[in-house]
C-alpha positions as a printed NumPy array, in Angstrom:
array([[  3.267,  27.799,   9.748],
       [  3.347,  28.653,   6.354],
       [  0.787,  30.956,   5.345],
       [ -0.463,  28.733,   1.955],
       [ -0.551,  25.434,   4.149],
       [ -2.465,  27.523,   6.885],
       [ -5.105,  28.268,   4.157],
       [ -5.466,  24.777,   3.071],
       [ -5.971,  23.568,   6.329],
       [ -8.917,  26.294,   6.988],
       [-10.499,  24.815,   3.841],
       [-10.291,  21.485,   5.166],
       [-11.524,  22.297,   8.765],
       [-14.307,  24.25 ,   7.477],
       [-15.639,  21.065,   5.56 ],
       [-14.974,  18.771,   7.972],
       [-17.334,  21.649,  10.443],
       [-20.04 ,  21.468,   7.784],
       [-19.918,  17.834,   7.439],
       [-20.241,  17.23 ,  11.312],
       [-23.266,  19.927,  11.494],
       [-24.793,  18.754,   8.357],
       [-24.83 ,  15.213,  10.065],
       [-26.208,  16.479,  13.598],
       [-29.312,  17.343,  11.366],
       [-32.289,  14.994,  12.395],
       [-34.777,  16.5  ,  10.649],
       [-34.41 ,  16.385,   7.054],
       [-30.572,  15.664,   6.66 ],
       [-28.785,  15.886,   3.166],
       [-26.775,  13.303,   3.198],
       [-24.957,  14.175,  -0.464],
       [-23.83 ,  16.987,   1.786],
       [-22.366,  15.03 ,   4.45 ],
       [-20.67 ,  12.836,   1.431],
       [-19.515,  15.623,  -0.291],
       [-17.948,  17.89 ,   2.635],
       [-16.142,  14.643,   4.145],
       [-14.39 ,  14.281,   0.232],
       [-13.523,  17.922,  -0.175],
       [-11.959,  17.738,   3.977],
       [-10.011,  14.601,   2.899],
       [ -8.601,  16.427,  -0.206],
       [ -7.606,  19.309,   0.971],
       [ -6.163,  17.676,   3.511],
       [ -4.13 ,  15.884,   0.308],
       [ -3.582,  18.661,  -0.807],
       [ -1.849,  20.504,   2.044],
       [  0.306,  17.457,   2.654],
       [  1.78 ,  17.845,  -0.89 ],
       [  2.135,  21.124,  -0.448],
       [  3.868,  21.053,   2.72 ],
       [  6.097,  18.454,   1.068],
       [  6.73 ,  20.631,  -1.807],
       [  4.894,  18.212,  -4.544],
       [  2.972,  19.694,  -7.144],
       [ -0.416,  18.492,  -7.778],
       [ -3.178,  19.116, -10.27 ],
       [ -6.858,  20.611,  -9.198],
       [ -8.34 ,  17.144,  -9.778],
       [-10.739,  15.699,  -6.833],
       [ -9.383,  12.404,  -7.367],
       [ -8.23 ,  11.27 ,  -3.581],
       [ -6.318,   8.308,  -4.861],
       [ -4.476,  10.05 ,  -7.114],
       [ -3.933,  12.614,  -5.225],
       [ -2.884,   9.745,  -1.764],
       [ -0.461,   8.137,  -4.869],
       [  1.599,  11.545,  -5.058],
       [  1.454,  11.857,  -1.195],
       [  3.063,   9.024,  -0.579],
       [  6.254,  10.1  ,  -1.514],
       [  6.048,  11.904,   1.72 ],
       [  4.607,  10.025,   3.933],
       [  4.274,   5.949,   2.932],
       [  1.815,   5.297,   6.235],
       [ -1.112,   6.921,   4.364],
       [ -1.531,   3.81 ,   2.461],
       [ -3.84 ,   2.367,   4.916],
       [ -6.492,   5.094,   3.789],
       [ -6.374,   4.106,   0.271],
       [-10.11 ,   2.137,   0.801],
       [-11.261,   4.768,   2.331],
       [ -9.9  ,   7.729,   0.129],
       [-11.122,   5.658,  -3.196],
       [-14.738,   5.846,  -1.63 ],
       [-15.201,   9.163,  -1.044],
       [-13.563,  10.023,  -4.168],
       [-17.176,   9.249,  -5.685],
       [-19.109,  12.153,  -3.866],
       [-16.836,  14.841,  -5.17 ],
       [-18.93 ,  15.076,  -8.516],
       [-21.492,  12.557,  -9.218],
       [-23.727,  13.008,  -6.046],
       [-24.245,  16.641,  -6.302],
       [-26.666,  16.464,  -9.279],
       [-29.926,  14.941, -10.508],
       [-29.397,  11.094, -10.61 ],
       [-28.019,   9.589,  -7.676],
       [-28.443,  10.379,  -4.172],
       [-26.289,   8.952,  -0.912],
       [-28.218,   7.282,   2.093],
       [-28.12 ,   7.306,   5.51 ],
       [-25.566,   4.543,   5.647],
       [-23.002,   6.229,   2.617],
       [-23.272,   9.415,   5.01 ],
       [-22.121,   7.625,   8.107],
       [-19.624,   5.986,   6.637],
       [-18.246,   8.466,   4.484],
       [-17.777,  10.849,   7.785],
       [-16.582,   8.291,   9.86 ],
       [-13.767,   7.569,   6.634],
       [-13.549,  11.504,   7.158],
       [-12.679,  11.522,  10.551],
       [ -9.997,   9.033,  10.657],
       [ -8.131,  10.479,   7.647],
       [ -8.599,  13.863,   9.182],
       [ -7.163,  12.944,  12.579],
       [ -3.677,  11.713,  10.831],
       [ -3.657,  14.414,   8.535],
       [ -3.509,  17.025,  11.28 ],
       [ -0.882,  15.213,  13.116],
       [  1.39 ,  15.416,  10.098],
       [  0.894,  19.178,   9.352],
       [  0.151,  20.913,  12.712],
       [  2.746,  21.442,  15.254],
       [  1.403,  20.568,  18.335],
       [  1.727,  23.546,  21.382],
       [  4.199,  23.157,  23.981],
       [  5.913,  20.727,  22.446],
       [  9.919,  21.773,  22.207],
       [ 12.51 ,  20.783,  20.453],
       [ 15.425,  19.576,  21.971],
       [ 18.766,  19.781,  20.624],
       [ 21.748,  17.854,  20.872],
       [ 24.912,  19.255,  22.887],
       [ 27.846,  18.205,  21.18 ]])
């Protein structure tokens, strides 16, 4: 694997590891946290796709934006367009003074998390063991 798309995928794995520990929390949980790591997973995520693909991208944390260039790699992400326009609003605007996520935004932000993550790895990491065949000719 390419070095570059190695390091994006770190970036993303470590979020998604802080979201999921953040959200074991019972006693006094930050929930912007959950929000927040679950957006920045979700773009990197973006982020590695396009690179993989070879599409360049601007450091914005817009996810739609972002899932609008990646779909001139892969079309299925489509189906997380609800999902990536709702976490788009806890890259910025829940980290300061003003507004604050619940219990609920924190669930369902990780949960929106999880399910992008889980397609996102299937397109950029090789699974072991798996050959490729070739055809004989």
């Amino acid at each position: 694997m390419n070095p570059l798309l190695a390091e994006w995928i770190a970036k993303a794995e470590g979020d998604f590891a802080v979201m999921q520990r953040e959200a074991r929390v019972r006693r006094i949980p930050t929930y912007d946290a959950i929000c927040f790591h679950a957006q920045q997973c979700a773009e990197k995520y973006l982020k590695a796709r396009l690179y993989a693909a070879g599409i360049r991208f601007a450091k914005i944390h817009n996810l739609v934006a972002l899932l609008d260039q990646s779909l001139a790699a892969d079309k299925s992400w489509e189906v997380f367009r609800t999902d990536l326009s709702n976490l788009t609003m806890f890259a910025v605007a829940f980290r300061y003074p003003g507004e604050s996520a619940s219990r609920k935004m924190a669930l369902e932000a990780a949960h929106a998390c999880r399910r992008f993550r889980l397609v996102a790895r299937r397109a950029l990491i090789p699974r072991k063991g798996k050959s490729r065949s070739r055809k004989s000719g």
